[in-house]
C-alpha positions as CSV (number, residue, x, y, z in Angstrom):
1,X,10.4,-14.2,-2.9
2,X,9.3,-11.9,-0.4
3,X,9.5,-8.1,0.3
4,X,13.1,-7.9,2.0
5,X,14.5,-10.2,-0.5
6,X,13.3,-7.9,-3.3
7,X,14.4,-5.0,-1.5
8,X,17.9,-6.6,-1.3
9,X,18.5,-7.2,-4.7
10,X,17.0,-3.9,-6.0
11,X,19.3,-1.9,-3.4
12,X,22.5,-4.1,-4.8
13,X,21.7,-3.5,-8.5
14,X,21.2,-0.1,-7.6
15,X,24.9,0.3,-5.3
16,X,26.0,-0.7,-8.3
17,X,25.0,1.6,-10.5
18,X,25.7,4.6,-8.5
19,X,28.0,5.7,-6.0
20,X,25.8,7.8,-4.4
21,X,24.1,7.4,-0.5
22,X,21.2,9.6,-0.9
23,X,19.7,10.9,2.4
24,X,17.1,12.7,0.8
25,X,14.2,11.2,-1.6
26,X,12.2,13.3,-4.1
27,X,8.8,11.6,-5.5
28,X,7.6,13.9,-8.5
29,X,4.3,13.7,-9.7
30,X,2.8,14.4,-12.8
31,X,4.3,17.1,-15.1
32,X,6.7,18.3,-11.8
33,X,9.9,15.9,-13.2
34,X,11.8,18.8,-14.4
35,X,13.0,19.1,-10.6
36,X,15.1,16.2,-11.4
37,X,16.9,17.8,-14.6
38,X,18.4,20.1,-11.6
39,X,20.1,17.0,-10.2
40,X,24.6,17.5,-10.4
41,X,26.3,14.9,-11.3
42,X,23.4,12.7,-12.7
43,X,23.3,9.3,-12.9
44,X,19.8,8.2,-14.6
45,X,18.3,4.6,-14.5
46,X,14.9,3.8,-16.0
47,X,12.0,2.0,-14.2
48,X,12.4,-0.7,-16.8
49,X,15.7,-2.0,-16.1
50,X,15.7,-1.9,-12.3
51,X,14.5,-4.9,-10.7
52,X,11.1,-5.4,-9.4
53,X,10.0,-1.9,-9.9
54,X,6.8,-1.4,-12.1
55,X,7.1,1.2,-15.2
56,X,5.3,4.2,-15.2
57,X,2.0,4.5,-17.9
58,X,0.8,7.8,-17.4
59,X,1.6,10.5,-19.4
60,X,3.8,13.2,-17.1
61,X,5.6,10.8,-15.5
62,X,8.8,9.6,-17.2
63,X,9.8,6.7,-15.2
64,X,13.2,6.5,-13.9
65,X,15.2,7.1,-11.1
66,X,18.1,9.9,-10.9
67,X,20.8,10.0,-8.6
68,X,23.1,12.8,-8.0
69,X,23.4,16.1,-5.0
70,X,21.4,19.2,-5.3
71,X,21.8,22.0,-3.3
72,X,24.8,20.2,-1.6
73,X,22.5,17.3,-0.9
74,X,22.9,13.7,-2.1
75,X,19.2,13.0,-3.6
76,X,17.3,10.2,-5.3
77,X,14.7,11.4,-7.2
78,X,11.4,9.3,-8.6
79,X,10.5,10.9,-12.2
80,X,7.3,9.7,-11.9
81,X,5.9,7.3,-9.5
82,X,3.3,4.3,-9.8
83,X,-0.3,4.7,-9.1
84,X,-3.1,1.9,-7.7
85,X,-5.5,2.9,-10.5
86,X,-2.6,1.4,-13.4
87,X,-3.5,-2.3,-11.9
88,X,-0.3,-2.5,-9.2
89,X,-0.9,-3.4,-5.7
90,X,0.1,-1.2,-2.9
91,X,2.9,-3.4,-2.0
92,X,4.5,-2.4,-6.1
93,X,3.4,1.0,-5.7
94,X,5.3,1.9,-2.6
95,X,8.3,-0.2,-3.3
96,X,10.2,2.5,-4.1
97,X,9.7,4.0,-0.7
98,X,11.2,0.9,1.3
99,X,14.1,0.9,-1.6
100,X,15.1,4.6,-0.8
101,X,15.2,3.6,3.5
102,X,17.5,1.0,3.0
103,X,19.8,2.9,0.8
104,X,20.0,5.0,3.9
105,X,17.1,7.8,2.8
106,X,16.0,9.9,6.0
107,X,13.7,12.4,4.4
108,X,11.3,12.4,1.8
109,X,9.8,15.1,0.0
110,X,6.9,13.9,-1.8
111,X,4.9,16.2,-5.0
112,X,1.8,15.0,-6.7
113,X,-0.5,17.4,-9.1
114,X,-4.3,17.4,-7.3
115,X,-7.5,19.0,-7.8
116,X,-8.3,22.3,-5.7
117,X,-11.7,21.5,-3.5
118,X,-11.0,24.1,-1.6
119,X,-12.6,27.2,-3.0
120,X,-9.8,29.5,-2.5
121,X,-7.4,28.3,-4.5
122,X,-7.1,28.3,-8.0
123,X,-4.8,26.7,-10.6
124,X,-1.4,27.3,-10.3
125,X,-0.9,27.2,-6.4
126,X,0.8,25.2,-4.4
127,X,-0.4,23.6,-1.2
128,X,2.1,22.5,1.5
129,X,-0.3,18.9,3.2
130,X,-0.4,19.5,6.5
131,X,-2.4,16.3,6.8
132,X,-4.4,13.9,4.7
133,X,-7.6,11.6,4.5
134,X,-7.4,7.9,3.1
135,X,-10.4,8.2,0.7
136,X,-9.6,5.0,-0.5
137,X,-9.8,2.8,2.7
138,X,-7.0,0.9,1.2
139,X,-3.5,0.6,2.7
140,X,-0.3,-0.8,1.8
141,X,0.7,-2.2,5.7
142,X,-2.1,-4.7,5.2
143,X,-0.4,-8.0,5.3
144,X,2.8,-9.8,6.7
145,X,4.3,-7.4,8.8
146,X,8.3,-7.6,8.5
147,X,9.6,-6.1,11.9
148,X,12.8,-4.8,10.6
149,X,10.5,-2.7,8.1
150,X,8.8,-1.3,10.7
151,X,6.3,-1.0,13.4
152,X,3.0,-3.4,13.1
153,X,0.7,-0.4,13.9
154,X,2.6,3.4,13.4
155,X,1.7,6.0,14.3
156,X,0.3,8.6,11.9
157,X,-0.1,11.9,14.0
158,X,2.5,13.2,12.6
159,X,2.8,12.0,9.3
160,X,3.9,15.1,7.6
161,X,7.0,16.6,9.9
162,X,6.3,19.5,11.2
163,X,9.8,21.0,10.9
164,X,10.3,20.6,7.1
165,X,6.4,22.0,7.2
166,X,7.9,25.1,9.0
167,X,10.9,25.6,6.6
168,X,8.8,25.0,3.8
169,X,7.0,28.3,5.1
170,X,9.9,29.7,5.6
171,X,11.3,29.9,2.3
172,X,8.2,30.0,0.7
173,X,8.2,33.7,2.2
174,X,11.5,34.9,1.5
175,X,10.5,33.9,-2.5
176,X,7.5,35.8,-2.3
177,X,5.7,32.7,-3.0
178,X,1.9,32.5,-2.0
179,X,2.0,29.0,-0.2
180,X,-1.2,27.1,0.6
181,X,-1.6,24.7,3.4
182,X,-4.3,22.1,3.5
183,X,-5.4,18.4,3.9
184,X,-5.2,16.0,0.8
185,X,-7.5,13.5,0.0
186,X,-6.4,9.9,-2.0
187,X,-9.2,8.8,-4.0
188,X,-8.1,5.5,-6.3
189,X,-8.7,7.0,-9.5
190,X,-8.6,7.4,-12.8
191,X,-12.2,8.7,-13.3
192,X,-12.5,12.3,-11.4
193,X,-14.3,12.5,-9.1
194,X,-18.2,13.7,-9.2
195,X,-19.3,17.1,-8.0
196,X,-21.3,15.6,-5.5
197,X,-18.3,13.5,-4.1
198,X,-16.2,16.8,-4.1
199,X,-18.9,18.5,-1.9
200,X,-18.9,15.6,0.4
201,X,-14.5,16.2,0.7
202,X,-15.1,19.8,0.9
203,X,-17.7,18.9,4.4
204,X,-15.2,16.5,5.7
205,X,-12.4,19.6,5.3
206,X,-10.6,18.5,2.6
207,X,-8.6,21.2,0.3
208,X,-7.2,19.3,-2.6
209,X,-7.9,15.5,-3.9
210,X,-5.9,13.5,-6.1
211,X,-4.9,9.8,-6.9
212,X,-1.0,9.1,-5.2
213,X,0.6,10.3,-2.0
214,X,-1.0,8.6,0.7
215,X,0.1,5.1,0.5
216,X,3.7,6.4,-0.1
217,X,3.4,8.2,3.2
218,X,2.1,5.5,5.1
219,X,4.8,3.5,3.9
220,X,7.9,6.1,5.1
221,X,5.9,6.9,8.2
222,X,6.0,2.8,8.5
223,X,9.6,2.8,7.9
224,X,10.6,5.8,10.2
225,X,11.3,8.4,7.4
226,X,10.2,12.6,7.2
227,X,7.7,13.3,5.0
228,X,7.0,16.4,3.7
229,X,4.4,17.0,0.9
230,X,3.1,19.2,-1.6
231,X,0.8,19.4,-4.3
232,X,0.5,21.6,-6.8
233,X,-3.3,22.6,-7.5
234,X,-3.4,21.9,-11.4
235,X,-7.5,22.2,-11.6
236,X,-10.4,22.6,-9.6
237,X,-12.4,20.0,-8.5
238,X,-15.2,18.6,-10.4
239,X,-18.2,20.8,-9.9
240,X,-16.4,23.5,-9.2
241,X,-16.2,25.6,-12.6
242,X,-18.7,24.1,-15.4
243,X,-16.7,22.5,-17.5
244,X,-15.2,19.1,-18.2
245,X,-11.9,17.8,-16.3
246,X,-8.9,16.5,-18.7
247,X,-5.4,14.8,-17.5
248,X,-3.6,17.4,-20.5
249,X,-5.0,20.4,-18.2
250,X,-2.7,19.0,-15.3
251,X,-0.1,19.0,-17.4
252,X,-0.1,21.9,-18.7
253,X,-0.3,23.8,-15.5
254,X,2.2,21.7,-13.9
255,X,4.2,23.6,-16.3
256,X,3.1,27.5,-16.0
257,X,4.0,26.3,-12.1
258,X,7.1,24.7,-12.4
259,X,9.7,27.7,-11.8
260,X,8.1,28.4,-8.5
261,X,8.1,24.7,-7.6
262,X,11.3,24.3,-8.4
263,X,12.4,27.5,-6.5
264,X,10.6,26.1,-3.3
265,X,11.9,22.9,-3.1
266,X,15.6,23.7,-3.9
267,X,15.2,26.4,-1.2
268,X,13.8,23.8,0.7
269,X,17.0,21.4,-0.1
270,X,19.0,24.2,1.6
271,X,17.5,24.3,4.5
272,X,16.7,20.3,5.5
C-alpha cells in the first residue's frame, strides 16, 4: 500500500469520527499538550486506534488526536507527536502532517520543548523559529515523489510564514510576554547532545536544538501548508551550566511555562 492510499483511509476513518474540517493544525510537543484541553467541543481519538499512525513512547506526549474550534477556529490538535529517535521512519513520523492537508488543514502551528544554545535565554522562554538547520542530514521527501503531494524539489525560503511570525510578535507584546526569536536545530536524538557539539551549533548560529520539528516542516512546506513554530526553551544546552541534562527537567518546565504558552498561541488563534 503506498502513501496516498494510507492517507485515504486514515482521512475516511477520521471523517467519520468527527464532523469537524479543521483549517488549522496544532503539533504539541513534550509537556505543552495542555493547549489541547482548551479545545470546545472535543472530540478525542487516540494514536492507537487510528490507522497507520504510530503511538507515541515518550513520556509528555499523550498520543492522540483532538478535534474541536478554539478561539472560533476549527483545529486538530497532535497531543504528542512521533520522533525518528523511537525507531519510525520519516515517512511514519510526518504522516500526520500529509493527514491534516487532505482534511483541508491550511496552517500549522507546530511546538516542541528544545535546549537553549543561545546564551541569552534561559529556561522558561519561548522562542518564535524564524528559521532552522537540518542537523540530521535526513529528510522525509527522499523517495517516490507523489505529485499530488507536492512539488519534487520545494522550496524552503520561507519555511516558517512570515505573517503568522509577525502576529506571533504581535500578540506576544500586547501579553507582555518576553518572546525570543531564533534558528532551531534537529539533531536525531535521544542522547543530548555534547558540549562540544553545542559550541559547534552555537558557531553555525543556532539558538535552540532539539529532536522533532524539522521533518514536519519539510513535509507541510512540501504540501503547501503555513508553518509557524515555537519552542519553548526547557534547559540549556549541554555545557552550558555544569550539571547533567534529564528528559523530567523538560517536563517540568514545560509546565512552569504553560500559561504563557497557552496565552500566546490562543491569541495567536485569534489573529490567523
Amino acid at each position: 500500500m503506498n502513501i496516498i492510499e494510507k492517507i485515504d483511509q486514515t482521512r475516511e476513518f477520521l471523517s467519520s469520527k468527527t464532523g469537524v474540517s479543521p483549517e488549522i493544525g496544532l503539533i504539541l510537543g513534550s509537556g505543552l499538550g495542555s493547549l489541547a484541553d482548551e479545545i470546545e467541543d472535543a472530540v478525542k481519538i487516540e494514536y492507537k486506534d487510528i490507522p497507520h499512525f504510530p503511538v507515541s513512547t515518550v513520556e509528555g506526549h499523550e498520543g492522540a488526536l483532538v478535534f474541536g474550534t478554539l478561539k472560533g477556529k476549527a483545529v486538530m490538535a497532535m497531543k504528542g507527536r512521533f520522533h525518528y529517535y523511537e525507531g519510525y521512519d520519516l515517512e511514519s513520523v510526518t504522516f500526520p502532517v500529509r493527514v491534516m492537508k487532505s482534511l483541508g488543514v491550511k496552517k500549522i502551528v507546530v511546538t516542541n520543548a528544545a535546549g537553549g544554545s543561545n546564551m541569552d535565554f534561559v529556561p522558561g522562554d519561548l522562542m518564535l523559529i524564524e528559521d532552522h538547520i537540518n542537523f540530521s542530514l535526513r529528510n522525509p521527501l527522499i523517495g517516490i515523489n507523489y505529485d499530488e503531494l507536492g512539488n519534487r524539489f520545494p522550496d524552503m525560503s520561507r519555511a516558517y510564514d512570515r505573517d503568522m511570525m509577525q502576529i506571533a510578535k504581535s500578540v506576544a507584546e500586547s501579553q507582555g510576554t518576553d518572546l525570543k526569536s531564533g534558528v532551531y536545530a534537529w539533531v536525531t536524538g535521544p542522547s543530548y547532545e555534547t558540549p562540544a557539539e553545542v559550541r559547534m551549533l552555537q558557531t553555525l548560529g543556532v539558538d535552540a536544538v532539539g529532536m522533532s520539528t524539522v521533518p514536519e516542516v519539510i513535509v507541510a512546506n512540501h504540501g503547501g501548508i503555513r508553518v509557524l513554530g515555537i519552542s519553548c526553551i526547557t534547559n540549556m544546552a549541554s555545557g552550558i551550566l555544569d550539571k547533567p541534562l534529564d528528559h523530567s527537567e523538560v517536563i517540568e518546565t514545560s509546565e512552569i511555562a504553560r500559561e504563557k504558552f497557552v496565552a500566546l498561541v490562543l491569541g495567536i488563534l485569534e489573529r490567523i
